[in-house]
BAGU-75289 format. One record per residue: residue number from 0; x, y, z of N, C-alpha, C in turn. Coordinates in pm, 1 decimal. Each point is the difference from the previous one (the first is absolute). Example, Ala and Ser with C-alpha at 12.3 -4.5 7.8 and 13.67 -1.06 7.14 Angstrom:
2
- resi,npx,npy,npz,capx,capy,capz,cpx,cpy,cpz
- 0,1319.0,-569.0,780.0,-89.0,119.0,0.0,90.0,120.0,0.0 $
- 1,-35.0,105.0,-72.0,82.0,119.0,6.0,-77.0,109.0,73.0 $
This chain:
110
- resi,npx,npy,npz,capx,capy,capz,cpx,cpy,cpz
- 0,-1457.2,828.1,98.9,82.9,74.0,-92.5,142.7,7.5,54.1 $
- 1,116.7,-48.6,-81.9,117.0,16.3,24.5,42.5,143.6,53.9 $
- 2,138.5,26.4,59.1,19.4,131.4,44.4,122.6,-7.4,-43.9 $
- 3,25.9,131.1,5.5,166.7,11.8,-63.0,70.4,74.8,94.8 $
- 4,119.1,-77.3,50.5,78.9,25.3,115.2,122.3,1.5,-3.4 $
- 5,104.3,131.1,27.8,95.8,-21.0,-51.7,63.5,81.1,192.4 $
- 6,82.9,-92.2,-0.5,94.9,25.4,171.7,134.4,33.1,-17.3 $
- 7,53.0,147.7,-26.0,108.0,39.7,14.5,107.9,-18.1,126.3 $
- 8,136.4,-50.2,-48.3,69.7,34.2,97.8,153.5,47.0,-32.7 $
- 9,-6.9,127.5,47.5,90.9,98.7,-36.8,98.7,-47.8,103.5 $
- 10,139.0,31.3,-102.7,112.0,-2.8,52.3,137.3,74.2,-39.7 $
- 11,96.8,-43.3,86.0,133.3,76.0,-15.8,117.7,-89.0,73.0 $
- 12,45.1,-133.3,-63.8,119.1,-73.1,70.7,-48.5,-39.1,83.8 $
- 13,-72.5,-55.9,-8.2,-126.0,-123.3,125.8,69.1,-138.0,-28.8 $
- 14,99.5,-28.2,-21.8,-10.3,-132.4,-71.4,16.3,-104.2,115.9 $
- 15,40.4,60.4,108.6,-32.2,-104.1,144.8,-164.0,18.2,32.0 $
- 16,-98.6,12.6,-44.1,-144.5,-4.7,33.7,-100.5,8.7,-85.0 $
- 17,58.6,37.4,-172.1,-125.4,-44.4,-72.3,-71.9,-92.2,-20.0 $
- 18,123.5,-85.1,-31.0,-62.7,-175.3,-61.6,-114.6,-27.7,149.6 $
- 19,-37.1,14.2,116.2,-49.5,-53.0,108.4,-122.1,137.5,0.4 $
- 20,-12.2,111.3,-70.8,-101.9,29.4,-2.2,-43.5,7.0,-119.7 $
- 21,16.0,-29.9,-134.8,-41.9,-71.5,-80.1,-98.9,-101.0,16.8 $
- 22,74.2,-108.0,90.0,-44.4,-102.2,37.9,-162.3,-18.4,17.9 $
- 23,28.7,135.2,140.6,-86.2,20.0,90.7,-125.8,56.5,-94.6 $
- 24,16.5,92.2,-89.7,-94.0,76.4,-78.0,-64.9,-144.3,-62.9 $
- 25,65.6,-51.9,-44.8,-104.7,-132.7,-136.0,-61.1,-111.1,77.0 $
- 26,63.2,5.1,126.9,-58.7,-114.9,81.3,-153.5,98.3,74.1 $
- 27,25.5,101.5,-2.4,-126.2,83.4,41.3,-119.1,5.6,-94.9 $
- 28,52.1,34.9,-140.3,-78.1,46.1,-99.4,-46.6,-164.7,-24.2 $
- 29,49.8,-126.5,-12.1,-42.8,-115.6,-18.6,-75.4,-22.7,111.9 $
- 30,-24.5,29.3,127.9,-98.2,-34.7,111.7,-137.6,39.4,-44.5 $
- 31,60.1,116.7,-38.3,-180.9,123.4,33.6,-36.2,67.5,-135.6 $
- 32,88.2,-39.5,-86.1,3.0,70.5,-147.5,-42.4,-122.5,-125.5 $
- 33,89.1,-150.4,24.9,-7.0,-31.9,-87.9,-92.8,-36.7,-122.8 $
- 34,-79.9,21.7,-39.7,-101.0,21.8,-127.7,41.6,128.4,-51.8 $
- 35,53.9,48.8,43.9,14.5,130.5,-65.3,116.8,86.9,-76.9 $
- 36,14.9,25.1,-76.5,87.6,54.4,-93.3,131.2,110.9,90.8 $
- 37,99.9,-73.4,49.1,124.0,72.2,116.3,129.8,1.8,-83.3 $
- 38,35.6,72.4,51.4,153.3,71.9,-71.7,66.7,84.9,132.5 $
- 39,136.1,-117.4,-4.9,55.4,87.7,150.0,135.3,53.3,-109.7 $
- 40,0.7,112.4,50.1,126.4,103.8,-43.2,81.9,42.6,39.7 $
- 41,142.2,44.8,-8.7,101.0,41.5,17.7,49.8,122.6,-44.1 $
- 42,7.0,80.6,38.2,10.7,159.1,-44.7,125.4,25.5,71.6 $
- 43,59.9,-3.4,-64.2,192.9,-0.8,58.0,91.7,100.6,-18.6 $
- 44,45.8,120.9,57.3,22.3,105.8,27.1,199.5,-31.0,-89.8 $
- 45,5.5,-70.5,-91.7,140.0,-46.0,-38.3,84.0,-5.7,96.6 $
- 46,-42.0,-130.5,82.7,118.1,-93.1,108.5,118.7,-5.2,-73.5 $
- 47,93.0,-47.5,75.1,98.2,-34.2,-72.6,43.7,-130.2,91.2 $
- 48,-109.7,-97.2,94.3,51.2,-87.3,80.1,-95.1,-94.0,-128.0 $
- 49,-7.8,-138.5,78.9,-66.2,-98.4,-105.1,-198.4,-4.5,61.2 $
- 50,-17.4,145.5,0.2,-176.4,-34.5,16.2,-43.3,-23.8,-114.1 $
- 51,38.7,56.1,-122.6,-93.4,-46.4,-112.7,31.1,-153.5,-19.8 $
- 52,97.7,-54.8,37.7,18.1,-135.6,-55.7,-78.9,-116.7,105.4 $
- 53,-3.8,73.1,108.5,-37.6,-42.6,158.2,-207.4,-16.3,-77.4 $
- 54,-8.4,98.4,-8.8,-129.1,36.6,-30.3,-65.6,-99.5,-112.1 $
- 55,66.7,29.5,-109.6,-15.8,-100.5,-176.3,25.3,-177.0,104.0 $
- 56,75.7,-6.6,22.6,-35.4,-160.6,-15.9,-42.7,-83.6,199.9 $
- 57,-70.8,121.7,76.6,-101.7,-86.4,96.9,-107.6,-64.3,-95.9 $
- 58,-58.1,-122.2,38.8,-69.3,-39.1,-38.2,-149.0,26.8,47.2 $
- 59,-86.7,71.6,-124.7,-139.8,69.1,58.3,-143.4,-52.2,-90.4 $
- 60,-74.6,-63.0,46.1,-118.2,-54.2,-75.1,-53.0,114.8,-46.5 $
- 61,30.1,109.9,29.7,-84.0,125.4,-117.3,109.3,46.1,-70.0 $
- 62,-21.4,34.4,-131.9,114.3,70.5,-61.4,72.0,127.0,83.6 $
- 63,121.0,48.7,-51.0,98.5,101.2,55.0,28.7,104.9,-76.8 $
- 64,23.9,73.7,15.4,42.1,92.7,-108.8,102.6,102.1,83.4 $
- 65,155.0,48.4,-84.5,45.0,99.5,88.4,62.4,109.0,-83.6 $
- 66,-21.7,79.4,59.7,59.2,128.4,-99.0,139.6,132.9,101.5 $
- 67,45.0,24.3,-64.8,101.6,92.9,35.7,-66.2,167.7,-1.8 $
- 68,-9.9,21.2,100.1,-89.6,145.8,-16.7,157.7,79.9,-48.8 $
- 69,142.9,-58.8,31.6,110.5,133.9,-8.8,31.8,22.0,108.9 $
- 70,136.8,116.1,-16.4,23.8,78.0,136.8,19.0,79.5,-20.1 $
- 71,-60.4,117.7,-90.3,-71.0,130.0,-22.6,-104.2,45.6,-13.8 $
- 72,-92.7,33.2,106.8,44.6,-18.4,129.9,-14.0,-130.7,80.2 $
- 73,81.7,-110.9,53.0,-32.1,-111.7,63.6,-80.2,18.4,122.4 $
- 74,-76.8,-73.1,78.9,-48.1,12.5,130.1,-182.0,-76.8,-57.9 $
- 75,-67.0,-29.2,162.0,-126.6,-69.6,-6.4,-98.9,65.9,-59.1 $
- 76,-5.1,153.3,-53.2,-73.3,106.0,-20.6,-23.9,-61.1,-181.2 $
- 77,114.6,13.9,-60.6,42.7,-27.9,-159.7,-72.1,-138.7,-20.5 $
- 78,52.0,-86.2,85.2,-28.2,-170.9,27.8,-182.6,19.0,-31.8 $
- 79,-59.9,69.6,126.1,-142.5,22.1,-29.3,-76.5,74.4,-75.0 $
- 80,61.4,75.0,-76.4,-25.2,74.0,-85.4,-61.4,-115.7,-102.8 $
- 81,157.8,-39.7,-59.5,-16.6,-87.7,-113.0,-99.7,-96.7,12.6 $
- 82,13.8,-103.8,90.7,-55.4,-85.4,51.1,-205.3,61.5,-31.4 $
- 83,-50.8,63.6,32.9,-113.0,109.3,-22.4,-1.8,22.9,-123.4 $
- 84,61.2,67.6,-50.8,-10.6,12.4,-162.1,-9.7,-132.7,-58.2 $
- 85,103.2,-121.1,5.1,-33.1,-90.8,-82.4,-174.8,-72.5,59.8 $
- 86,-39.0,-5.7,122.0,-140.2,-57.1,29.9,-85.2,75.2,-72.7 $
- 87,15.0,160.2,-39.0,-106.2,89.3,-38.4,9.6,-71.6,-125.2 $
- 88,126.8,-34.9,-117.7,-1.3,-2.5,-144.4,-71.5,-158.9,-5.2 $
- 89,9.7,-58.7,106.2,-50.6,-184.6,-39.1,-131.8,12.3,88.6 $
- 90,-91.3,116.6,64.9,-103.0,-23.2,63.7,-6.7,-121.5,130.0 $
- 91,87.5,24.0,90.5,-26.1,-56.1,97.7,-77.0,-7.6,111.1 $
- 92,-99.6,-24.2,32.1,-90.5,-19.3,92.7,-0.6,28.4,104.3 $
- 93,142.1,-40.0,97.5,53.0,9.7,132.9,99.4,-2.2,-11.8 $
- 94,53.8,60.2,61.0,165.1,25.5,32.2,24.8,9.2,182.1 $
- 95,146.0,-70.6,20.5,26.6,61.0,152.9,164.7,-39.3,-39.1 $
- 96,75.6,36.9,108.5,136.8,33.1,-7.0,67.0,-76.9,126.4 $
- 97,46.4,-46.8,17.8,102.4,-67.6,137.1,171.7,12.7,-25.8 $
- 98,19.5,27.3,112.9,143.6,48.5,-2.1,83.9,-96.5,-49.3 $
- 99,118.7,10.1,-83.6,91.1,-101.2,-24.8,106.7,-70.7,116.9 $
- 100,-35.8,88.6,106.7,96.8,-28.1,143.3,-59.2,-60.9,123.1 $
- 101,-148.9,9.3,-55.2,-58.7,-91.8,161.5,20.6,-125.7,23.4 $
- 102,79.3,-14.5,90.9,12.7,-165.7,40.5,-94.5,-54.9,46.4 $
- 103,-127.8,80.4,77.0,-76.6,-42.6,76.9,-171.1,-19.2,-128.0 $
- 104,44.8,5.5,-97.3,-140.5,-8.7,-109.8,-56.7,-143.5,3.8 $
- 105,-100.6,3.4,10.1,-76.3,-131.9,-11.0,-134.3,-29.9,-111.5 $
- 106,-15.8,-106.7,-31.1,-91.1,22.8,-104.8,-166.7,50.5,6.6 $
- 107,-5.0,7.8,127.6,-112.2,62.3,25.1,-21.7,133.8,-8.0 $
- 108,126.7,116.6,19.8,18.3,126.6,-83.2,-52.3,21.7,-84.4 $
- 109,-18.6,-89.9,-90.1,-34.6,14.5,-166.6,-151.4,-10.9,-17.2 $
């Protein structure tokens, strides 16, 4: 039975380290996931550097999706909030979260 997996990664003007943990997330979820229904996300605290654009066009064998949580109130709290609410409204299976700033992420994290 398929699983439904969706891997948040919250941010705020990451745009020197998303695209490389992006990366890192789909090359993970394609190791140990792939049969299975993955959605890596972006929950973006309204940057004003180029992460959403950084983010939209890495190239990821699972779909992407990114949303602007705002900056009332901005911060990782709002980011996970939302991020939670939208898995509760689409029934997601599993969820986990990795920082938008770790340089050191590898796909085995995932």
């Amino acid at each position: 039975m398929k699983k439904n997996i969706a891997i948040c990664i919250p941010s705020y003007n990451e745009e020197s380290s998303i695209g490389h943990v992006t990366k890192q997330v789909d090359l993970g979820l394609k190791r140990f996931y792939g049969l299975d229904n993955c959605l890596i996300i972006n929950a973006d605290s309204d940057s004003t550097d180029k992460t959403k654009e950084i983010f939209s066009n890495t190239s990821t064998f699972f779909p992407k999706r990114y949303f602007n949580t705002g900056s009332n109130p901005r911060g990782k709290g709002q980011n996970l909030i939302k991020f939670f609410e939208f898995c509760s409204n689409l029934k997601i299976d599993f969820v986990a979260t990795i920082d938008s700033d770790v340089q050191t992420v590898k796909p085995e994290w995932v």
